[in-house]
Structures are given as C-alpha cells and as structure tokens.
C-alpha positions as YAML, in Angstrom:
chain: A
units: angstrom
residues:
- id: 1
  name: UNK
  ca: [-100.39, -218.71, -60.72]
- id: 2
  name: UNK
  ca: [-101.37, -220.34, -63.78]
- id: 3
  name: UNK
  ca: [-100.16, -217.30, -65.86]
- id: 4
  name: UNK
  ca: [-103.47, -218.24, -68.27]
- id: 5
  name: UNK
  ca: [-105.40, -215.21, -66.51]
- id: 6
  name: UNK
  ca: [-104.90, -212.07, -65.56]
- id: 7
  name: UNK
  ca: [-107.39, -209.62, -62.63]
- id: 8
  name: UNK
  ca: [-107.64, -206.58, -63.14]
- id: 9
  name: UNK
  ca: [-109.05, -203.56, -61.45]
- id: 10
  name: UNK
  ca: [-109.25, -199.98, -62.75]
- id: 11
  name: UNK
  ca: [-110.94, -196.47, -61.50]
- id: 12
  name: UNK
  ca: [-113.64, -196.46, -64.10]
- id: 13
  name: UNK
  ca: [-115.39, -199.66, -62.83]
- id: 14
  name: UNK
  ca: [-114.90, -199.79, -58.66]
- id: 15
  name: UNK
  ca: [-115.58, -202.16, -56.82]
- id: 16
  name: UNK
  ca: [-115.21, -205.05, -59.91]
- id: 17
  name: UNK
  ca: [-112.66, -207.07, -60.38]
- id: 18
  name: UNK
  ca: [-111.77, -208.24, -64.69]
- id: 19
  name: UNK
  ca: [-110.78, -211.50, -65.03]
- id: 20
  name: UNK
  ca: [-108.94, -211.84, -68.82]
- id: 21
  name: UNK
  ca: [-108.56, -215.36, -69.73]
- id: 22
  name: UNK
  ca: [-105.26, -215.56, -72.27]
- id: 23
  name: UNK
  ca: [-105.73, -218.76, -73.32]
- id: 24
  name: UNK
  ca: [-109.28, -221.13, -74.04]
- id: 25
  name: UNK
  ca: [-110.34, -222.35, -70.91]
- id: 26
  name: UNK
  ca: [-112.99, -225.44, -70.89]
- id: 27
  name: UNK
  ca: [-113.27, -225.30, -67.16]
- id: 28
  name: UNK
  ca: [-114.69, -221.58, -67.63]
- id: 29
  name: UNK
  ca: [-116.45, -222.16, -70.99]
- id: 30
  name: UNK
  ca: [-114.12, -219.04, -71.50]
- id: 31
  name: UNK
  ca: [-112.33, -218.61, -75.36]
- id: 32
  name: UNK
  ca: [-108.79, -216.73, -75.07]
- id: 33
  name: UNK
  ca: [-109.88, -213.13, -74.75]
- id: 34
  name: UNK
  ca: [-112.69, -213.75, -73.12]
- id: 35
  name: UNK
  ca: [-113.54, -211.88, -69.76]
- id: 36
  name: UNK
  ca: [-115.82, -212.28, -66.37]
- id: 37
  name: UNK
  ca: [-116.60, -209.71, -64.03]
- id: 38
  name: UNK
  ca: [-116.77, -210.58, -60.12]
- id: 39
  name: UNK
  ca: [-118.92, -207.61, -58.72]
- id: 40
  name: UNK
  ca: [-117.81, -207.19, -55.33]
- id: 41
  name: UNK
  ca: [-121.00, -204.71, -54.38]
- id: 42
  name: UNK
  ca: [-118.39, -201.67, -53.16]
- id: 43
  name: UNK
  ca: [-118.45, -198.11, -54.87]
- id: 44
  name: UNK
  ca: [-114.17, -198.01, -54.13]
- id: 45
  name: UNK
  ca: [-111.87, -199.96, -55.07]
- id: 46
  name: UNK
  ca: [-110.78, -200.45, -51.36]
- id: 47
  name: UNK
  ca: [-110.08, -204.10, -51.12]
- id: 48
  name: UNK
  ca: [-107.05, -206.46, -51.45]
- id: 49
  name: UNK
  ca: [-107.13, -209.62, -53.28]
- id: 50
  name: UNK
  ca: [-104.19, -212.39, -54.31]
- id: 51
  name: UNK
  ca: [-104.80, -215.72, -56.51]
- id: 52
  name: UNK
  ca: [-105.77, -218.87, -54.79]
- id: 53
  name: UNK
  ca: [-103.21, -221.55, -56.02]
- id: 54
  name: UNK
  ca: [-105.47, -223.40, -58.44]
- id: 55
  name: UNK
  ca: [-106.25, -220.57, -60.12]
- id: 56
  name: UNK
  ca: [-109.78, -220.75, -59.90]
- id: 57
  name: UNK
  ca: [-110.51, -219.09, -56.64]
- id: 58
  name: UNK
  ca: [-109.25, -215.52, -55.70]
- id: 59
  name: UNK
  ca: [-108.26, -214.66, -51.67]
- id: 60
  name: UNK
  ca: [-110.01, -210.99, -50.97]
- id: 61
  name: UNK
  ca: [-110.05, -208.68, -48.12]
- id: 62
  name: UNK
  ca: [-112.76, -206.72, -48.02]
- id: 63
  name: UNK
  ca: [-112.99, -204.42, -45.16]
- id: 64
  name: UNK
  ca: [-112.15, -206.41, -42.12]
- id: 65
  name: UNK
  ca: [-113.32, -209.67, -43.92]
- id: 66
  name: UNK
  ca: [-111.31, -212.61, -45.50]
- id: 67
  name: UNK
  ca: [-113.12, -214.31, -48.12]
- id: 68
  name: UNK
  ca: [-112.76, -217.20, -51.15]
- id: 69
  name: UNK
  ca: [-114.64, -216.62, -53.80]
- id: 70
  name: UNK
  ca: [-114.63, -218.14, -57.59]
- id: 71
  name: UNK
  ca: [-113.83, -216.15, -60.49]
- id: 72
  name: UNK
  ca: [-116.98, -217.65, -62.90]
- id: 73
  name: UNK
  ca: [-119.54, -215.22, -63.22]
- id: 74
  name: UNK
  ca: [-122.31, -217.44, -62.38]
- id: 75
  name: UNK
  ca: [-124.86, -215.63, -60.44]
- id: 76
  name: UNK
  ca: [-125.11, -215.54, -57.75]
- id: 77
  name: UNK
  ca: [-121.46, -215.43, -56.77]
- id: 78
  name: UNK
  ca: [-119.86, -217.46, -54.32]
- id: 79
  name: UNK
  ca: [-118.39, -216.12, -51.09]
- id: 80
  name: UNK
  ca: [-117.07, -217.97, -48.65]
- id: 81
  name: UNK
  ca: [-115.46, -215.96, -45.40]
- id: 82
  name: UNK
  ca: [-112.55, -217.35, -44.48]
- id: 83
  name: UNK
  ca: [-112.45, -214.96, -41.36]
- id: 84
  name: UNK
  ca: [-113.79, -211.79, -39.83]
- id: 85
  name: UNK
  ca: [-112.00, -208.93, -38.16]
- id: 86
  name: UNK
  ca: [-108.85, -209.04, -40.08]
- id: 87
  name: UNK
  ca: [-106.23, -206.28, -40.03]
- id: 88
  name: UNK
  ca: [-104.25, -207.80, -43.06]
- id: 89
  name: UNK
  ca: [-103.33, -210.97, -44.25]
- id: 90
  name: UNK
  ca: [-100.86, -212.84, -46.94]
- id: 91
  name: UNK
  ca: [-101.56, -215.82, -49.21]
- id: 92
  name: UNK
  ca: [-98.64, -218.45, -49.18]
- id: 93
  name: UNK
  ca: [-98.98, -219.80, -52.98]
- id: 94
  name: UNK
  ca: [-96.52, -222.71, -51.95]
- id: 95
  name: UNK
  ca: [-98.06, -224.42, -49.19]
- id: 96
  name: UNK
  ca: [-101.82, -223.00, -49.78]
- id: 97
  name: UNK
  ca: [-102.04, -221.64, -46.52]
- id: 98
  name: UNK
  ca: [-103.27, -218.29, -45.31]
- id: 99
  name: UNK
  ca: [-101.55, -215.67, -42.72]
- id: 100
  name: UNK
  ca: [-103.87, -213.04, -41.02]
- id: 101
  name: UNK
  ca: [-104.03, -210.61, -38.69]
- id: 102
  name: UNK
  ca: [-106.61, -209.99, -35.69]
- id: 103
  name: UNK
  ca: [-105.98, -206.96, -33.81]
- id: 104
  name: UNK
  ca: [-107.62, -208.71, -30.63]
- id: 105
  name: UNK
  ca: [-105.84, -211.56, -30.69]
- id: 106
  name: UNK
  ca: [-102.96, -212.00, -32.48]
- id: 107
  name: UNK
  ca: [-101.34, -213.84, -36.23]
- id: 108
  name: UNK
  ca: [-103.36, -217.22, -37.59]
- id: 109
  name: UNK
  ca: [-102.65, -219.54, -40.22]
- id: 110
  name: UNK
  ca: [-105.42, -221.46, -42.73]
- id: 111
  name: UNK
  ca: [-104.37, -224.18, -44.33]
- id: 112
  name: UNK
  ca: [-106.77, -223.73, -48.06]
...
C-alpha cells in the first residue's frame, strides 16, 4: 500500500515470502535494497497473502488459517490468527476490515 516494498514469492525458495524494501526504512532498520525473509515453515508455496494497510503487517492464509503477522525478521516471528477454518477471505485496504469464509457457518467481517 505504501508502494516502498514489494513481497515476493518464487519456486526456488517455498514456503518464504521476500520482502524488498525500495526505499530506506528507519522503522525496519532496512537501507533501500535491503531484504527480510518471513519463513512461513511450508515446503509449497500454497498460501495466500495481501498487505495489511500500514504496511507493516501482511494478511496470510495458510491452509484453513487466517493470520497477521509482521514483515521484520526478528526471530521468532509473530503470528497472530485472526481465524481458523477459513475457506477464503479478502482484505478491504480502505476500511481495514477483513471478509472470510467458514464453510460451517457462513461470511464474517474483522474490523483490523
């Protein structure tokens, strides 16, 4: 959202997620150029993930979990599940609020 980093995932590292910073960052002790790696512990790259409107935080659905987490590479790193047994979900960037699906019991919203 910021449009100061980019995440990026590729075949040759699964289950990590880059994080290029583009410009210096003193929040992230991070120089332009710089990179962190969030390790998400998966051997696929079978997960789903959008930017958290701050830009510090990145939304992730990881098999039927919905999680925060930061993008520092401080170990160890921080999860927080948001909710369990989701089918899919989508990240409003305007009003910071999170959409998901439970197959038992129907469409939520989070406000972040």
């Amino acid at each position: 959202p910021d449009q100061k980093k980019l995440a990026l995932v590729n075949d040759y590292e699964p289950g990590k997620i880059r994080i290029y910073f583009l410009e210096d960052n003193s929040l992230f002790n991070k120089k332009a150029g710089d990179f962190t790696i969030l390790d998400l512990r998966r051997s696929d790259n079978q997960f789903q993930f959008s930017w958290h409107e701050n830009s510090s935080y990145l939304i992730l659905q990881l098999d039927n979990r919905l999680l925060l987490t930061e993008i520092d590479n401080n170990l160890p790193t921080n999860f927080q599940v948001i909710a369990e047994n989701v089918r899919s979900y989508s990240y409003d960037q305007e009003n910071n609020a999170v959409y998901f699906l439970r197959p038992e019991d129907g469409v939520y919203k989070l406000d972040l």
